[in-house]
Z-matrix of the N, CA and C atoms (Angstrom, degrees):
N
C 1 1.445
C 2 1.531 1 110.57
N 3 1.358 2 104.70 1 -46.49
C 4 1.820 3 95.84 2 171.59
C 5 1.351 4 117.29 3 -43.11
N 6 1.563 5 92.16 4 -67.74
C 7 1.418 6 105.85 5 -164.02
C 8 1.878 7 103.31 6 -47.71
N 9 1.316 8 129.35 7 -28.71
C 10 1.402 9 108.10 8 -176.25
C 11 1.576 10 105.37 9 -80.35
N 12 1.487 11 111.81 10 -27.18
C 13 1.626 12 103.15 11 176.36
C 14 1.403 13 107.90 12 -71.56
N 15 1.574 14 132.46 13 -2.79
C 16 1.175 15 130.38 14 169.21
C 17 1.435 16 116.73 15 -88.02
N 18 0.911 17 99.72 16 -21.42
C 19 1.370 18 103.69 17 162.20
C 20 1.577 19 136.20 18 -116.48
N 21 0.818 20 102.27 19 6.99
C 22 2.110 21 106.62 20 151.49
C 23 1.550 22 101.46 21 -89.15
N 24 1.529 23 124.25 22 -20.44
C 25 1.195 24 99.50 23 -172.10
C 26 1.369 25 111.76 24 -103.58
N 27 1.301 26 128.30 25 0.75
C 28 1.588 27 133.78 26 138.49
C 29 1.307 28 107.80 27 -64.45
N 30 1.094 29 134.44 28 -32.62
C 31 1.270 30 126.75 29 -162.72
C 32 2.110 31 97.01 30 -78.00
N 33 1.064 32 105.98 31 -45.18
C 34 1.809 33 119.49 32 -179.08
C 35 1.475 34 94.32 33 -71.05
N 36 1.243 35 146.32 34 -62.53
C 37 1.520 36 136.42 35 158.67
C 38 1.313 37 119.54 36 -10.66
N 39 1.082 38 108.50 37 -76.80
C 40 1.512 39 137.82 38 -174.59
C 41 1.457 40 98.08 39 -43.27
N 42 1.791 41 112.81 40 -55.86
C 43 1.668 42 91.30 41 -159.87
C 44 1.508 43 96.52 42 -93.28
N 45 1.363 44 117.12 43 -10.59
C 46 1.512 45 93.62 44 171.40
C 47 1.866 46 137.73 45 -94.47
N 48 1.989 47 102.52 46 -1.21
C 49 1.099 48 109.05 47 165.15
C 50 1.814 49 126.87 48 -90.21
N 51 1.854 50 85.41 49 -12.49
C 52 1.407 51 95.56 50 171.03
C 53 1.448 52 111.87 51 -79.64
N 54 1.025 53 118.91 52 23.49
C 55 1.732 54 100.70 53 -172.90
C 56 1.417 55 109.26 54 -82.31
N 57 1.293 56 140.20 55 172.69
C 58 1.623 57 117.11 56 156.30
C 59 1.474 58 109.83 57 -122.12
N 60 2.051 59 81.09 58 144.03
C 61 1.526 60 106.72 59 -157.22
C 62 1.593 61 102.33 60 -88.38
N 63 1.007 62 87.21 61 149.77
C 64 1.468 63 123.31 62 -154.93
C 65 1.747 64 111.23 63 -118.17
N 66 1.750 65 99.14 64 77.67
C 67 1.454 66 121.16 65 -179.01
C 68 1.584 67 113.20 66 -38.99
N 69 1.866 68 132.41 67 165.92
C 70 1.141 69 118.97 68 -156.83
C 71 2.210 70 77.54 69 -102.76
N 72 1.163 71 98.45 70 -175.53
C 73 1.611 72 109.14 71 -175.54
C 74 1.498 73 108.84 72 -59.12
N 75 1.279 74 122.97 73 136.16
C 76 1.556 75 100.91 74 160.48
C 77 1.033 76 105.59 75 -51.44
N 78 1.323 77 101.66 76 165.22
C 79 1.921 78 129.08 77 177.37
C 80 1.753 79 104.02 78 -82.97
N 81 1.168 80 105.99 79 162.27
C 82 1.783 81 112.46 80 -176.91
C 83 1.536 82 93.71 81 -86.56
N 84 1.383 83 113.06 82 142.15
C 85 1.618 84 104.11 83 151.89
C 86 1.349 85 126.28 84 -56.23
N 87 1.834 86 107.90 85 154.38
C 88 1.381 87 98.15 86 175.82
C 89 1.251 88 146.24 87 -83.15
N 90 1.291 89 122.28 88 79.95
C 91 1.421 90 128.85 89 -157.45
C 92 1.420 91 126.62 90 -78.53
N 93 1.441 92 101.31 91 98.77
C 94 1.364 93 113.51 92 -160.63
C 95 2.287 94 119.23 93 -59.60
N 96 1.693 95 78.01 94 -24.87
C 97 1.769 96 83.27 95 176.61
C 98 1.733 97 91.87 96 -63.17
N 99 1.215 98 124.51 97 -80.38
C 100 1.174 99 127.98 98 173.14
C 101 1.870 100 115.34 99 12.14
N 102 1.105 101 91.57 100 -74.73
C 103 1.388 102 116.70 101 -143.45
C 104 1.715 103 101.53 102 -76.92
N 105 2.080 104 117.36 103 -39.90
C 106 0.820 105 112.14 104 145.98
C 107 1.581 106 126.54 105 -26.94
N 108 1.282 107 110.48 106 -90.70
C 109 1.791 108 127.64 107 166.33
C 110 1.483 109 114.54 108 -14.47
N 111 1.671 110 111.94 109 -43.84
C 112 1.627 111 88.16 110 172.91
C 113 1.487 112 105.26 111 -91.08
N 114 1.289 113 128.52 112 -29.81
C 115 1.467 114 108.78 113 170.56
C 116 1.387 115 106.86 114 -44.75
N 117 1.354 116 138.64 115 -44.37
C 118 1.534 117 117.19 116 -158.68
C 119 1.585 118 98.07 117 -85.27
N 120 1.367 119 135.69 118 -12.36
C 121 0.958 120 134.55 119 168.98
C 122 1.458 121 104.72 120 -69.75
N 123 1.087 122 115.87 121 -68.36
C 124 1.905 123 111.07 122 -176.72
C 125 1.417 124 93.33 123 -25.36
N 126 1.295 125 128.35 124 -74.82
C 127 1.550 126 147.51 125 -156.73
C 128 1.354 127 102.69 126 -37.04
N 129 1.762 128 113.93 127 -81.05
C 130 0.984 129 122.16 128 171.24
C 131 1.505 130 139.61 129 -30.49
N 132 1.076 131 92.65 130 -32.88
C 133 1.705 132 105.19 131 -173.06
C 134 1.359 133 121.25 132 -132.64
N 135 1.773 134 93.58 133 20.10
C 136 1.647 135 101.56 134 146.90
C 137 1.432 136 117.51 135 55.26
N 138 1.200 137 103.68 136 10.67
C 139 1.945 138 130.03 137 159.35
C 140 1.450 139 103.71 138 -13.29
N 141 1.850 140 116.25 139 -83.49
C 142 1.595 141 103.42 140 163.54
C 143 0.932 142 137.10 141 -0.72
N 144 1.768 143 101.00 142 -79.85
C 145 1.640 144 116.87 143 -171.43
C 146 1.637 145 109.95 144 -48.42
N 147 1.486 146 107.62 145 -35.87
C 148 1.440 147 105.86 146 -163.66
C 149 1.101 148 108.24 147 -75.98
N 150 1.451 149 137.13 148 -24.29
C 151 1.366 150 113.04 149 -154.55
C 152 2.017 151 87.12 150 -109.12
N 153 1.263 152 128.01 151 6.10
C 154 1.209 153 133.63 152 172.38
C 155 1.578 154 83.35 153 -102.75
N 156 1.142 155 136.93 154 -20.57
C 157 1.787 156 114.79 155 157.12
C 158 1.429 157 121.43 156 -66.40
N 159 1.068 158 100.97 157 -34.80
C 160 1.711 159 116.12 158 -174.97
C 161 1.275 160 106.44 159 -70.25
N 162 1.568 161 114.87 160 -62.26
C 163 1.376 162 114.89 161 -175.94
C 164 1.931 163 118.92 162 -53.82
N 165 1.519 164 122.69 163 -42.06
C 166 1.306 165 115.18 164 166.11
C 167 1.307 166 98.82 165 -79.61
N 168 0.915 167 139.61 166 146.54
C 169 1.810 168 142.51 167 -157.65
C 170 1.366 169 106.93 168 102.28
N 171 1.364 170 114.51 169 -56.84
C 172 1.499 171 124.17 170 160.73
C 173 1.539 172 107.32 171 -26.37
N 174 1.221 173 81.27 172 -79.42
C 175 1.801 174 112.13 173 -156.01
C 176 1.509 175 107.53 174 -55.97
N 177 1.511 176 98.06 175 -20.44
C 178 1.896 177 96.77 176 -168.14
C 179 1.505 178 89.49 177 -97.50
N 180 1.342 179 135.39 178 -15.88
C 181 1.237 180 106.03 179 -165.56
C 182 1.773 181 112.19 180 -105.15
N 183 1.453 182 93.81 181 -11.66
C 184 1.522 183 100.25 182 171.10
C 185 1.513 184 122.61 183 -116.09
N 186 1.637 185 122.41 184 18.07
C 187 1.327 186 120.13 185 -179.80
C 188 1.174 187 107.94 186 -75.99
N 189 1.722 188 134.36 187 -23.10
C 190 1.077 189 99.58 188 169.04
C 191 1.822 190 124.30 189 -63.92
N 192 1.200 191 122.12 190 -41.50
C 193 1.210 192 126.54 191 168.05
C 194 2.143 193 118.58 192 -50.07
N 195 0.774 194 93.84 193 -32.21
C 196 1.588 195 109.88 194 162.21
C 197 1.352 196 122.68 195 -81.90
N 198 1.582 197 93.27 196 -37.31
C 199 2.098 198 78.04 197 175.17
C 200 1.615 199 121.51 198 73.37
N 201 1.482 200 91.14 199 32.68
C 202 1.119 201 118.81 200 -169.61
C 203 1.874 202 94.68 201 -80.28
N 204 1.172 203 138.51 202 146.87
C 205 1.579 204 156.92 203 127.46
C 206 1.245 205 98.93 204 -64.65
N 207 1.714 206 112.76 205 142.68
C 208 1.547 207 119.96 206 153.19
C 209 1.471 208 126.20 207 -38.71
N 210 1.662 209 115.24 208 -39.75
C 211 1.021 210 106.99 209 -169.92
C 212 1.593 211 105.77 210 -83.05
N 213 1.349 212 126.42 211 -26.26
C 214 1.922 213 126.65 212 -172.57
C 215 1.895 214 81.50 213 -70.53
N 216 0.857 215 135.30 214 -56.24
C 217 1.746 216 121.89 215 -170.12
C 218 1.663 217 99.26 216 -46.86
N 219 1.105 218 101.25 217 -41.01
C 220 2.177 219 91.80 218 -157.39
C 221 2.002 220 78.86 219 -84.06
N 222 0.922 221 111.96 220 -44.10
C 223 1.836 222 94.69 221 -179.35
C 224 1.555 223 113.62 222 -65.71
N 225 0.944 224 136.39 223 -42.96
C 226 1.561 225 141.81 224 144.23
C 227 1.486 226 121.33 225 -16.25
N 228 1.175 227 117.60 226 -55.25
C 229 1.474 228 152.89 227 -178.73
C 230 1.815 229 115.99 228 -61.13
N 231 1.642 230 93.72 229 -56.20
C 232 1.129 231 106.31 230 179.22
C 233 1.625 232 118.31 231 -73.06
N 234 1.548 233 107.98 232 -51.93
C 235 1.783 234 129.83 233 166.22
C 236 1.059 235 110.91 234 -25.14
N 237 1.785 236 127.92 235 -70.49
C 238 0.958 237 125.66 236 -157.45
C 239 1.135 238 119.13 237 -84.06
N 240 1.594 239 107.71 238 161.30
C 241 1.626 240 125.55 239 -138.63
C 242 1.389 241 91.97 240 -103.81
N 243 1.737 242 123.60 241 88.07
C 244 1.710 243 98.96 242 179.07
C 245 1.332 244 122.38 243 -77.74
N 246 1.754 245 108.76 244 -30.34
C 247 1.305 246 110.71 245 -163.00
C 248 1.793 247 87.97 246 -64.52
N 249 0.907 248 126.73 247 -46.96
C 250 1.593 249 100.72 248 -155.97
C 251 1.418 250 112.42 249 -96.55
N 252 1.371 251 131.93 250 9.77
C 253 1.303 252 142.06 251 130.19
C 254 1.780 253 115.77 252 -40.83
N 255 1.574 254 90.59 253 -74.83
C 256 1.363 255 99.46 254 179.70
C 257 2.111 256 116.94 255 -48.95
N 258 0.959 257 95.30 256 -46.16
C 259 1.533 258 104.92 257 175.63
C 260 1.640 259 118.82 258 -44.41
N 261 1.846 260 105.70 259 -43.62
C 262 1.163 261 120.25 260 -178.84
C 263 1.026 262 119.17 261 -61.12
N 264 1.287 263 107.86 262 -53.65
C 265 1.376 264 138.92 263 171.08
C 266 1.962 265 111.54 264 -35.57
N 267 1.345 266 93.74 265 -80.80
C 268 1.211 267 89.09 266 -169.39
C 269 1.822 268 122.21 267 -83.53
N 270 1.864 269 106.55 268 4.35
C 271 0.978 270 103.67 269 168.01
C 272 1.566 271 107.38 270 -80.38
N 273 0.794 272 142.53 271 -39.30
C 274 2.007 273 167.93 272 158.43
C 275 1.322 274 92.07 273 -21.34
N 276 1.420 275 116.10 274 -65.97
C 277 1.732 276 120.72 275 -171.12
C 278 1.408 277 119.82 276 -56.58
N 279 1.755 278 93.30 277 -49.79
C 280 1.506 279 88.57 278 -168.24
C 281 2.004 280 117.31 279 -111.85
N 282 1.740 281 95.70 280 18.29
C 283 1.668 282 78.86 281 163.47
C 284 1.400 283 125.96 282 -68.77
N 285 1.080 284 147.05 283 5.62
C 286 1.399 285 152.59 284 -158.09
C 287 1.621 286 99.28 285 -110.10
N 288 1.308 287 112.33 286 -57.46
C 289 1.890 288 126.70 287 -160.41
C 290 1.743 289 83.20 288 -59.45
N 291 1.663 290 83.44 289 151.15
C 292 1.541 291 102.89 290 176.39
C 293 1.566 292 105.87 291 -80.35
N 294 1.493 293 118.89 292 155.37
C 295 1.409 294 112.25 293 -163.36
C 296 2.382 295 94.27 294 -82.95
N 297 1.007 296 91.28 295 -0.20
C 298 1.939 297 73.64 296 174.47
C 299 0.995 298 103.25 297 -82.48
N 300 1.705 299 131.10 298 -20.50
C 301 1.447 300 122.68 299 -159.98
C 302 1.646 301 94.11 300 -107.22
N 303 1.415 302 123.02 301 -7.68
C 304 1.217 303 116.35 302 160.28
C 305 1.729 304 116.10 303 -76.33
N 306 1.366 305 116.85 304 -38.10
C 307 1.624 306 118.32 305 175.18
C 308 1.482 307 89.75 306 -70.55
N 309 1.301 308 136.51 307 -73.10
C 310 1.523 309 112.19 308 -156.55
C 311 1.594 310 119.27 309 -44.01
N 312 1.536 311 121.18 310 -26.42
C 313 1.500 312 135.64 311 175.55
C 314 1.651 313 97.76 312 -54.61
N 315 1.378 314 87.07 313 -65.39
C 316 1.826 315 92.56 314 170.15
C 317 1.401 316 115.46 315 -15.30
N 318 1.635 317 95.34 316 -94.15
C 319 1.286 318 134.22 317 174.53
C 320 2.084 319 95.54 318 -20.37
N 321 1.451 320 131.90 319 -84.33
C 322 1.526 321 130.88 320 176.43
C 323 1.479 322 107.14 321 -33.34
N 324 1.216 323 121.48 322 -34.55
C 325 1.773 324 116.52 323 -155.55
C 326 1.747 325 89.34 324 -85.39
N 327 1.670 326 121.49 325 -38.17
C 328 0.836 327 104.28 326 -177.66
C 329 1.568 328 129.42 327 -92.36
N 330 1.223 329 101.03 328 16.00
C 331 1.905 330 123.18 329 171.88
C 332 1.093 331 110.17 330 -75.64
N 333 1.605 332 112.77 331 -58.83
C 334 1.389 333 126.70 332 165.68
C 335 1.160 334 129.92 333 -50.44
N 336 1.219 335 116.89 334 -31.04
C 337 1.556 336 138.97 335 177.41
C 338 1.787 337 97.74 336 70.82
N 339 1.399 338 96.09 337 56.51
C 340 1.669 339 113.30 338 -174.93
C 341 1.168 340 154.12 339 55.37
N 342 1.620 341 92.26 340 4.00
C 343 1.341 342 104.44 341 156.71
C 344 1.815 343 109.46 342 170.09
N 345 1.325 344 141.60 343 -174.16
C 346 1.196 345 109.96 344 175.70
C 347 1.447 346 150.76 345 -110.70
N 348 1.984 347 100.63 346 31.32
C 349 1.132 348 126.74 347 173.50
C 350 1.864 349 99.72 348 -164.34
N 351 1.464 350 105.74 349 158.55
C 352 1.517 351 96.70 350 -175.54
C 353 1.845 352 127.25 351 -60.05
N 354 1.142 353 84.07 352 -4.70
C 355 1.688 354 98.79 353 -165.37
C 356 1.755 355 98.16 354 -114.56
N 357 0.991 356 148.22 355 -5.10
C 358 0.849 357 139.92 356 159.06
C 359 2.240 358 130.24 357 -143.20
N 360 1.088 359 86.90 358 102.52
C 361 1.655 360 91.64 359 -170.57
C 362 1.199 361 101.57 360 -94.28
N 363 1.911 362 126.45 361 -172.39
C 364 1.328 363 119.47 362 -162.33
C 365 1.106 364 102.48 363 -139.38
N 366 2.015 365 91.12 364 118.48
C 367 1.236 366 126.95 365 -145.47
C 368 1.890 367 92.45 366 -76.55
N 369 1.720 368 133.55 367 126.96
C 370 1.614 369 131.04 368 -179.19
C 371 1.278 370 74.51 369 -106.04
N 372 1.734 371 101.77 370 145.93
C 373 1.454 372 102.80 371 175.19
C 374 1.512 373 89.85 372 -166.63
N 375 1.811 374 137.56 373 175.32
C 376 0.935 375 132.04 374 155.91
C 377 1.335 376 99.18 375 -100.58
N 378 1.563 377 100.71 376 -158.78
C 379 1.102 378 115.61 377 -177.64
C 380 2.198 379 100.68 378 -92.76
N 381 1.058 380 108.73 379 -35.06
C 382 1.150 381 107.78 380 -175.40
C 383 1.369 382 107.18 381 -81.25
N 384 1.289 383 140.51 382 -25.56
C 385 1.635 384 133.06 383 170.40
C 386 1.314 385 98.51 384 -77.39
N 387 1.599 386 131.78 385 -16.97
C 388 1.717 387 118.95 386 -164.97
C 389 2.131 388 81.87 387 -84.26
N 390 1.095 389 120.03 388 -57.41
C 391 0.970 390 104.14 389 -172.09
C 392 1.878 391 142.86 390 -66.68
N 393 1.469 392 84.78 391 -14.46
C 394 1.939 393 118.96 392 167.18
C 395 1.389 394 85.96 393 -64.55
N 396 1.520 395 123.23 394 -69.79
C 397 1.180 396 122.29 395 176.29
C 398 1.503 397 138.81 396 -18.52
N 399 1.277 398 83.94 397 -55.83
C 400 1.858 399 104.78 398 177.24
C 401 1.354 400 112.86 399 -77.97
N 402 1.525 401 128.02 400 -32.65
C 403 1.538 402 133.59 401 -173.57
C 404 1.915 403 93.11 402 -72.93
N 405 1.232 404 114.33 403 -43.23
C 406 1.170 405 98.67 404 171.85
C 407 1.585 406 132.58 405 -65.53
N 408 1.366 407 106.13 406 -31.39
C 409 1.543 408 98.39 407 175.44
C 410 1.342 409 107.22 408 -64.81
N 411 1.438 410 117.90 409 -26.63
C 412 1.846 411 111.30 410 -165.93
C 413 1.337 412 116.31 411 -68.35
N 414 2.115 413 98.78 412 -43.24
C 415 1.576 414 111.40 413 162.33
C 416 1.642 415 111.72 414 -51.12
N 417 0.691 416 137.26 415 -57.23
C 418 1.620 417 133.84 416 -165.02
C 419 1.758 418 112.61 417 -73.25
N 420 1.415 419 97.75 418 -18.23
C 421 1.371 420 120.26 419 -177.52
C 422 1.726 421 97.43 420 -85.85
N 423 0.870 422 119.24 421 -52.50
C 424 2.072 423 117.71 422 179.79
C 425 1.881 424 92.90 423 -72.68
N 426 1.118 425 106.72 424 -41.62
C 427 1.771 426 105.12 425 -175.30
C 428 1.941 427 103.24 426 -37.63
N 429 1.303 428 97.78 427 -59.87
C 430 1.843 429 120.14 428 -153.20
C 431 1.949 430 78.65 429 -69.26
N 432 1.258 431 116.18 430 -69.46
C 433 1.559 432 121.33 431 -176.21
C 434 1.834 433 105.04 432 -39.69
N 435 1.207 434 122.08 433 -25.06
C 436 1.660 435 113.23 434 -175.92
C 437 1.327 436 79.07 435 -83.39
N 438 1.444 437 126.53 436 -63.86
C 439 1.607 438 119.53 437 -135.00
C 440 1.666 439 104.50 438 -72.20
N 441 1.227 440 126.32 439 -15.63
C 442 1.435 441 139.61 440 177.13
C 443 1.596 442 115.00 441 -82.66
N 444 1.172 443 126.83 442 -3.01
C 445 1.604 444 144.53 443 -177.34
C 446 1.103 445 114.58 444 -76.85
């Protein structure tokens, strides 16, 4: 009896160390024109501000469901890390886009003069950073709820 459980379980080894592994993508080179272009994009289009727009907006429209206090929203608010959210974010989005279609983006943000009132500019986002987005407010949102206990 061993010996057959010793051997189905070489046998399950076998086919699952034999498989072939399957390396992650190369990485893009680092393309410094690039990388300029989205910094002046962050800048321009007030990227920050927005997703610290998003996040209180967040917070007001679901604290009752959160159970949020005034004061865990303004500690919430304050905690979170936008610049390097935001950075992720829009470095993630736009390593791929060609850098003309990153200056013409430019080029709109600065027509608008970044968005189309001072308090609200226009937030580019997918669907998968809006929701990265949101897992983070909830994390930082249980964070403030432990440290307040």
């Amino acid at each position: 009896m061993k010996s057959f459980i010793s051997c189905v379980f070489l046998l399950l080894v076998s086919f699952s160390f034999g498989q072939e592994l399957q390396l992650p993508p190369i990485s893009l080179a680092r393309d410094e024109a690039k990388i300029a272009l989205i910094d002046q994009l962050i800048i321009t289009s007030d990227y920050e501000q927005s997703i610290k727009n998003y996040v209180s907006e967040y917070l007001w429209l679901n604290s009752d469901e959160l159970k949020l206090t005034d004061s865990q929203k303004e500690q919430i608010k304050e905690k979170f890390d936008y610049k390097t959210f935001a950075g992720y974010c829009i470095y993630s989005s736009f390593s791929r886009v060609d850098n003309d279609k990153i200056s013409k983006l430019i080029d709109f943000y600065k027509s608008i003069d970044g968005g189309f009132n001072k308090e609200k500019s226009i937030f580019l986002t997918s669907y998968y950073y809006c929701n990265l987005l949101n897992d983070n407010i909830l994390i930082y949102t249980k964070y403030i709820k432990k440290k307040n206990k």
